[in-house]
C-alpha positions in Angstrom: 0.0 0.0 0.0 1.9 3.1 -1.1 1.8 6.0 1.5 -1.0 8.3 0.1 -4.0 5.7 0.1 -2.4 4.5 3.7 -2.8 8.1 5.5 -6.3 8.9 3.8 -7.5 5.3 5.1 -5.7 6.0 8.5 -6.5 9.0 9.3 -10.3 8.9 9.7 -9.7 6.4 12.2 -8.3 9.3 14.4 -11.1 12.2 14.3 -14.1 12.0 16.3 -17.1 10.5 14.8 -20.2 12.2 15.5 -22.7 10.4 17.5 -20.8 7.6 18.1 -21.6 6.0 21.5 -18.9 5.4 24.3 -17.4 2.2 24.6 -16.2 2.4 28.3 -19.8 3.6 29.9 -19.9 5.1 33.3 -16.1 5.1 32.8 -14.9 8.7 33.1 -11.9 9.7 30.6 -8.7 11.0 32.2 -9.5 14.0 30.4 -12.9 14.5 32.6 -10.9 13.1 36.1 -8.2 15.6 35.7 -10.6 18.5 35.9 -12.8 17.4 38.7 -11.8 17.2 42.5 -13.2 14.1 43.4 -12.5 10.7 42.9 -15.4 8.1 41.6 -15.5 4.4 43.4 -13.2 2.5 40.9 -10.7 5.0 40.2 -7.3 4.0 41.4 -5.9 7.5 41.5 -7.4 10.5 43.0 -7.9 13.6 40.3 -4.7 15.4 42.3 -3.0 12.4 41.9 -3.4 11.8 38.6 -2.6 15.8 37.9 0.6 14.6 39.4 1.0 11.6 37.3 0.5 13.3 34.4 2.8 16.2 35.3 5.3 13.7 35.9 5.0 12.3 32.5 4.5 15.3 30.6 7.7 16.3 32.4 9.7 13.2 30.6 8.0 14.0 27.4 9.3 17.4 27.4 11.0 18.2 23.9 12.7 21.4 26.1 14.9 18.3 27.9 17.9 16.7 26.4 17.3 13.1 26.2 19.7 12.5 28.8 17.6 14.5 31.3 14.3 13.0 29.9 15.8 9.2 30.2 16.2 10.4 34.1 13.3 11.7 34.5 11.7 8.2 33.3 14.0 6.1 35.2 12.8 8.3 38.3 9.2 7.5 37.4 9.9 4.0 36.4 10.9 4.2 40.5 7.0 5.2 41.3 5.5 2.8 38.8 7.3 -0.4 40.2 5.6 0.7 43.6 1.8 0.9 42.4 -0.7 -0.9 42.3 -2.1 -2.7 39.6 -5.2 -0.4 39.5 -2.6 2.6 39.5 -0.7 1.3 36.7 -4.0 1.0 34.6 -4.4 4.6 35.6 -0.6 5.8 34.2 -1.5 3.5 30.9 -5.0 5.5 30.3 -2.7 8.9 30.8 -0.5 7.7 28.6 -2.8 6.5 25.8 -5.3 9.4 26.1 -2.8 12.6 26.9 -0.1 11.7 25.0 -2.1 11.4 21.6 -1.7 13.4 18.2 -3.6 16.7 18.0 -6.2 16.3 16.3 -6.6 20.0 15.3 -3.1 19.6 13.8 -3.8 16.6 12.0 -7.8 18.3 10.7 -5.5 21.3 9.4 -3.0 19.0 7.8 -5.7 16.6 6.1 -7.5 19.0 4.4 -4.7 20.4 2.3 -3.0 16.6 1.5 -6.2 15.6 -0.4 -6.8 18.7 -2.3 -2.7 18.0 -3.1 -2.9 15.0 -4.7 -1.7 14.3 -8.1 0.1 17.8 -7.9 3.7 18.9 -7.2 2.2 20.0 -3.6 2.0 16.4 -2.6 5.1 15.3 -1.4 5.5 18.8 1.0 1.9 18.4 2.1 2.2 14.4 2.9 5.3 15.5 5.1 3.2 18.4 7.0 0.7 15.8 7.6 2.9 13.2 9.0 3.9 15.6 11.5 0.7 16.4 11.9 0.0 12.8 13.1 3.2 12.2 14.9 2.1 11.6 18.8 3.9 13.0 21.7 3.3 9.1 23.4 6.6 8.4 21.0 8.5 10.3 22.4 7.5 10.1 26.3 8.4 5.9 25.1 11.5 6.9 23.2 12.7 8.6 26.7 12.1 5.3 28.8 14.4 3.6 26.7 17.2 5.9 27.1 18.0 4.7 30.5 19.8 1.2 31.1 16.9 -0.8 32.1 14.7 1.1 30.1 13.7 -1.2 27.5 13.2 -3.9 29.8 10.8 -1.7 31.8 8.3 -1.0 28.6 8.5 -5.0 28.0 7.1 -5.4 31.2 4.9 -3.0 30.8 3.6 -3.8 27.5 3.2 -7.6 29.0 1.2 -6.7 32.1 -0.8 -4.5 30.0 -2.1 -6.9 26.9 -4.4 -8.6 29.4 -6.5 -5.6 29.8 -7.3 -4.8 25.7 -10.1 -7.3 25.6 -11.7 -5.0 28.4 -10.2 -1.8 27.8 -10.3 -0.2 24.4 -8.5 3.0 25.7 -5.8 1.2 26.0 -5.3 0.5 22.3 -3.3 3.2 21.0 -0.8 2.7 23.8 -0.3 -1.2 22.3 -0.1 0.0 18.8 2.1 2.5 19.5 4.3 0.0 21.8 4.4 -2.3 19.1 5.4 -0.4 16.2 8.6 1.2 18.2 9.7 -3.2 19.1 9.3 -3.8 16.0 11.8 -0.8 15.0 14.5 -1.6 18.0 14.0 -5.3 18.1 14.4 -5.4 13.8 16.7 -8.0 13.2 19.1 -6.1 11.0 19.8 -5.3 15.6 19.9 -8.7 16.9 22.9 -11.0 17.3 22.5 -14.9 16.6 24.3 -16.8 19.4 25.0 -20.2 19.8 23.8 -21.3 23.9 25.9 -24.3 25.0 27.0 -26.4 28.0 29.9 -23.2 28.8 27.2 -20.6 28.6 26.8 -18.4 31.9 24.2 -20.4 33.9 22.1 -17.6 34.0 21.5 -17.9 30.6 21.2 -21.9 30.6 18.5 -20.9 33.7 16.6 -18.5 30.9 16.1 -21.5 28.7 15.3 -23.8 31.3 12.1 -21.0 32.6 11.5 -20.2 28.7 11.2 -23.1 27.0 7.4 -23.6 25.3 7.2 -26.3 23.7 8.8 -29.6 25.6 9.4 -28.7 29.4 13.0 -28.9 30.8 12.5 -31.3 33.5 16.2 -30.4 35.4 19.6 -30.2 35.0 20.2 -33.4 33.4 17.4 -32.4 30.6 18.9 -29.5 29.5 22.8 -30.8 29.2 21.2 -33.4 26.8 19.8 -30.9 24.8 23.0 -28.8 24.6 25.5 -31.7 24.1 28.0 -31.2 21.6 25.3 -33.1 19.2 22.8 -30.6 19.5 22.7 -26.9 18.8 20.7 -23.8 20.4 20.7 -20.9 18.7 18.8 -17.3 20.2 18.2 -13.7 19.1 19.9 -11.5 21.3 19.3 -7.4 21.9 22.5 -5.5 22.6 20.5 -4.1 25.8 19.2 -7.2 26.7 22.8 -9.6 26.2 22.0 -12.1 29.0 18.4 -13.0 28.0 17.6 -14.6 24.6 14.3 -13.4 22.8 13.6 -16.3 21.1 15.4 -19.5 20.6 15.3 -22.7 18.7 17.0 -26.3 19.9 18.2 -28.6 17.1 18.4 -32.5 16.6 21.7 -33.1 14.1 20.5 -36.5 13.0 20.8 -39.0 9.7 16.7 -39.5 9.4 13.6 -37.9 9.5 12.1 -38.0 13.4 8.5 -39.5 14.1 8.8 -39.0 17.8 10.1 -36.8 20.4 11.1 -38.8 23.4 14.2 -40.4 21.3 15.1 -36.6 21.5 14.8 -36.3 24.9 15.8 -39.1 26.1 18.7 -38.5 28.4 20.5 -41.8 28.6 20.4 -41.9 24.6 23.7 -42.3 22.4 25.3 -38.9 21.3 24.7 -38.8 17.2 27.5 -39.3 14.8 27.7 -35.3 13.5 30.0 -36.9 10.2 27.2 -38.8 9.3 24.1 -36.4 10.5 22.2 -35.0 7.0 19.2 -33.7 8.8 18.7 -31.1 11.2 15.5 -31.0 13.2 13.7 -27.9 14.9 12.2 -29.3 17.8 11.4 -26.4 20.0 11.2 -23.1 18.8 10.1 -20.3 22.0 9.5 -17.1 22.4 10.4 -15.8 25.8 9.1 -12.0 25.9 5.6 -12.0 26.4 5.5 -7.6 25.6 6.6 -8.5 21.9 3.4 -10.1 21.0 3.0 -9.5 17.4 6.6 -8.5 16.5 7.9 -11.7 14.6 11.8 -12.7 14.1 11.0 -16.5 14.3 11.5 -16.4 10.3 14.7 -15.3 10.0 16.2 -16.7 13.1 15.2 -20.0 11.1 17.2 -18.8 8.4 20.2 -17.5 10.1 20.3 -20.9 11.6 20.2 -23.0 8.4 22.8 -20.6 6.6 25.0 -21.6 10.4 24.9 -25.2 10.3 25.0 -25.4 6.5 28.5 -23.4 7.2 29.6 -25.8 10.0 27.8 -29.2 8.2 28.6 -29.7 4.8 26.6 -32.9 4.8 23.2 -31.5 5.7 20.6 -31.4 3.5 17.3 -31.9 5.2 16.1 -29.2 7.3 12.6 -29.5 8.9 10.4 -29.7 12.0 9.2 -32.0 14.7 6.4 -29.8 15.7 3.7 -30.3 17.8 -0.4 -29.5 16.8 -1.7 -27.6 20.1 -5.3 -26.5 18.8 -6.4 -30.3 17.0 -8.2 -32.0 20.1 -10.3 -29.1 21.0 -10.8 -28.3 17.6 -12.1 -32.4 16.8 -13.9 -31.7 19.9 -16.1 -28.8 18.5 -16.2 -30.8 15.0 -16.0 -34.5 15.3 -19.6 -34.2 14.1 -19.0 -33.0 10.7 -15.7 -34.7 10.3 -18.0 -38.0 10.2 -20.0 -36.1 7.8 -17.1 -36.4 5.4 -17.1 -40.3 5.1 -18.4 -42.9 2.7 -21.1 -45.2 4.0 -19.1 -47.9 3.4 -15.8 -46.7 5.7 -18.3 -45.1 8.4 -20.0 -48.7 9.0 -16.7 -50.1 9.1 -15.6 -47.2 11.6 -18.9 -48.3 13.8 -18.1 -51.4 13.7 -14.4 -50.8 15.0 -16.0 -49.2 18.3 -18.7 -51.8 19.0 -21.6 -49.8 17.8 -24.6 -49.7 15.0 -23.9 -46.0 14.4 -21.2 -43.6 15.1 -22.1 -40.4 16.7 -19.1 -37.8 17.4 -19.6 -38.9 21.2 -18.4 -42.4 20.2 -15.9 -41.1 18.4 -14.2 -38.8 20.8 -14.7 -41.0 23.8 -13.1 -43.9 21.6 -10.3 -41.3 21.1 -9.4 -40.9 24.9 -7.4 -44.8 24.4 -6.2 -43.4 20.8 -2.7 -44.5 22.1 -3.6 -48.2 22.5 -4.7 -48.2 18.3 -2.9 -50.7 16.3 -2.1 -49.3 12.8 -4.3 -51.2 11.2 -7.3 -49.5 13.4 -10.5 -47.1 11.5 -10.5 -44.9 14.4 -6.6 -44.0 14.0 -7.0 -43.8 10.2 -9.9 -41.2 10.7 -8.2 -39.3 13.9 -4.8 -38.8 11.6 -7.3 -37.4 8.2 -9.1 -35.4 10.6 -5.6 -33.9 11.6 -4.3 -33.4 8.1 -8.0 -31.3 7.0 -7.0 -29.4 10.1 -3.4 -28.3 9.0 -4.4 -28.1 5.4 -8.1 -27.4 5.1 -9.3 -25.9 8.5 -8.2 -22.1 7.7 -9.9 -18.4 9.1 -8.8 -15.6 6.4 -7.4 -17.6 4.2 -4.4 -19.2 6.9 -4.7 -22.4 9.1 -6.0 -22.0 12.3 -3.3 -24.0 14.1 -0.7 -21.3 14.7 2.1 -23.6 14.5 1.3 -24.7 11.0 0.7 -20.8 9.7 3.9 -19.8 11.1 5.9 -22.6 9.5 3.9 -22.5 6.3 4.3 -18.6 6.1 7.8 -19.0 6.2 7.8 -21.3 3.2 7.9 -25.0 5.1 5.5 -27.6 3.5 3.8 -30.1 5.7 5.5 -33.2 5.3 4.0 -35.8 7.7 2.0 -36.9 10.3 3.9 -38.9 13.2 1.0 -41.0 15.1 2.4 -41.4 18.8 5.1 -38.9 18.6 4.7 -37.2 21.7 3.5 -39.9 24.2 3.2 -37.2 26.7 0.2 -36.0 29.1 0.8 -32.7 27.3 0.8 -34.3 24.0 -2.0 -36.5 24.0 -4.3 -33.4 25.6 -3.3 -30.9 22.6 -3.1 -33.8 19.5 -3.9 -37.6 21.0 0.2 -37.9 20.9 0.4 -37.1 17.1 3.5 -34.9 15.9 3.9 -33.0 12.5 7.0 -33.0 10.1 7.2 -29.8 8.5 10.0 -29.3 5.5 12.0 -26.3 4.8 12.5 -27.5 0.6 15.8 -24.5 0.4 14.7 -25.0 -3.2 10.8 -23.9 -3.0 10.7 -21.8 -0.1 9.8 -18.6 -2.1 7.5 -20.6 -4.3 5.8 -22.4 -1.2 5.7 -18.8 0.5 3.9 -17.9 -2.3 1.6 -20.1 -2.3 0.7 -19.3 1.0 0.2 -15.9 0.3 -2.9 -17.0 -1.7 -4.3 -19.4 0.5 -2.6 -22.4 -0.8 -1.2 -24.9 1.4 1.4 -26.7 0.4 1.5 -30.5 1.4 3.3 -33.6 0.4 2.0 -36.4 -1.5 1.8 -38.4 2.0 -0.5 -35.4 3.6 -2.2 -35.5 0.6 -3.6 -39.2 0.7 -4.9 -38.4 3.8 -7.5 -36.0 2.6 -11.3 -37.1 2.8 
């Protein structure tokens, strides 16, 4: 979207529309609080508090300051804000979000004469007067909080203890935004650093990826040595302001086959792998540790910086793909078993009946047959139709055009394929509840990643002849 048609479909979404009802009720604004005296039942801060609150802000925001003496005054309120409440906090957020917005007399003044420019030599110096125009003072108040050392860790925290309340508090929506485009500015990865975590990291760091991981829990000591032998890699992103603390990081399997199962992988009394003989690398966890940068992705390239590393180091390797778990298929088979059976002949539903003992098969047969889906032989209907429902849910099951498991549309933006289904491949209590044990294979083809990626783009999956005859 080129920069004209952006700002004219933007900026309406910043004047006030006329008529249009409140969203937050009985809910005063800050604006209304900070003119009044008296406090309402549910306000955190009285009005001469929250005068001061502001003051204190406005006084970090202050384009009069050098950003030395703004960066103090925020790590002096950074002091207060550790100290409040929950409810106070709330209270600095709505300041934040409501004072600190663009002025929307500027940006009414500015609009005006960027329309009627259009298409003329004006354009260019009037699309510049209205980007100033909507240029909020909130960016620079957050600019100043990351000028002190701990700065940027403090608006992390802040940004994580404050996504909770968006589903509830609309006010605080420009806040987020405006949180999440400046991380996705500092935290680009043209910034980070890709560092290898081993055994003779710091083991304060080994302890980060030990309270981190997401994916397969780190059950001690022991668990985590086997996953950093010298058979194994872990790579993370790191910030140059954050150095001991990885942002995201991904564990690798060097092996000589395709995985179908986890535990192998974790098993910690297993044989170390041969490296000169290892042609396959295998992503088995990949976790995000920062909660505050919800929506700014590096997963991608950390992928890729990661290949073009062990390509370096192992000139044998030429399969790079996934053992990846499927969090959303149970509850999702729960909600849809019903239609699922919709999708079978006569002929393989009565044999499916048959299989669990009854005339006809209703979705509660099915999913309370499921709950010993672990005891199936391979030979069973009811695994058969549990592993096709999970390949319609990574291939088929999609909301705007992407899967709705999010492990599948990450990989599968990125240009991965899904390559196979592993029945029994986590055996775990946390497996079976988010898949009945199955696992997913998905391949990063170096050859078709851009093709695959755009494929993707138009709501095509891409899948391998094995995913394929699974299909209904």
């Amino acid at each position: 979207m080129n920069p004209p048609t952006w700002l004219a479909r933007n900026v309406s979404k910043l004047l006030p529309t006329a008529g249009k009802a409140s969203t937050v009720g009985a809910l005063r604004c800050t604006q209304e609080r900070l003119a009044t005296t008296l406090s309402r039942k549910g306000e955190a801060l009285s009005p001469r508090q929250l005068r001061r609150v502001l003051a204190d802000l406005q006084g970090v925001a202050d384009s009069q300051v050098s950003e030395v003496e703004g960066g103090q005054r925020a790590m002096d309120f950074s002091r207060w804000y550790e100290a409040a409440t929950s409810a106070q906090r709330c209270d600095c957020w709505l300041l934040m979000s409501e004072q600190f917005a663009p002025d929307l007399q500027k940006i009414q003044a500015a609009r005006e004469p960027y329309e009627a420019a259009q298409n003329t030599p004006d354009a260019g110096p009037a699309e510049i007067r209205l980007r100033q125009a909507l240029a909020s003072p909130r960016t620079r108040l957050l600019q100043r909080f990351a000028v002190f050392p701990q700065g940027l860790r403090f608006l992390l925290d802040l940004r994580a203890q404050l996504l909770p309340h968006l589903k509830t508090e609309k006010r605080l929506l420009a806040l987020d935004s405006e949180l999440e485009s400046l991380f996705s500015t500092w935290f680009d990865v043209a910034f980070l650093e890709l560092r290898r975590i081993n055994w003779d990291s710091p083991a304060s760091l080994i302890e980060k990826l030990i309270q981190y991981e997401a994916v397969h829990d780190i059950r001690g000591w022991n668990d985590v040595k086997n996953r950093l032998d010298p058979d194994r890699r872990c790579y993370g992103f790191f910030h140059p302001q954050l150095p001991n603390e990885p942002l995201i990081f991904v564990e690798v399997a060097l092996l000589d086959d395709l995985p179908q199962a986890i535990s192998p992988l974790l098993d910690e009394a297993a044989a170390a792998a041969d490296l000169a003989k290892a042609t396959t690398a295998i992503f088995y966890s990949i976790s995000n540790t920062q909660t505050g940068l919800r929506g700014v992705s590096f997963g991608d390239s950390l992928i890729k910086r990661v290949v073009e590393t062990l390509k370096t180091e192992f000139a044998r390797l030429k399969t790079f793909a996934t053992l990846s778990p499927m969090p959303g298929f149970r509850a999702w088979l729960g909600k849809n078993a019903s239609s699922m059976l919709d999708k079978l002949n006569a002929k393989t539903r009565v044999a499916l009946a048959r299989s669990l003992g009854v005339e006809t098969v209703t979705a509660a047969d099915l999913l309370a047959a499921a709950e010993q889906a672990l005891a199936l032989d391979t030979k069973s209907p009811l695994r058969r139709f549990l592993m096709q429902c999970a390949a319609h849910y990574l291939s088929r099951e999609l909301a705007g055009g992407k899967p709705v498991d999010p492990v599948t549309r990450f990989h599968l933006s990125n240009g991965a394929r899904i390559e196979r289904l592993n029945w029994g491949g986590d055996l775990s209590a946390k497996g079976f509840k988010q898949s009945y044990g199955m696992m997913v294979n998905y391949l990063y083809d170096l050859k078709r990643l851009d093709k695959y990626r755009a494929q993707f783009s138009k709501s095509k999956i891409a899948v391998s002849s094995a995913m394929a005859d699974l299909e209904f």
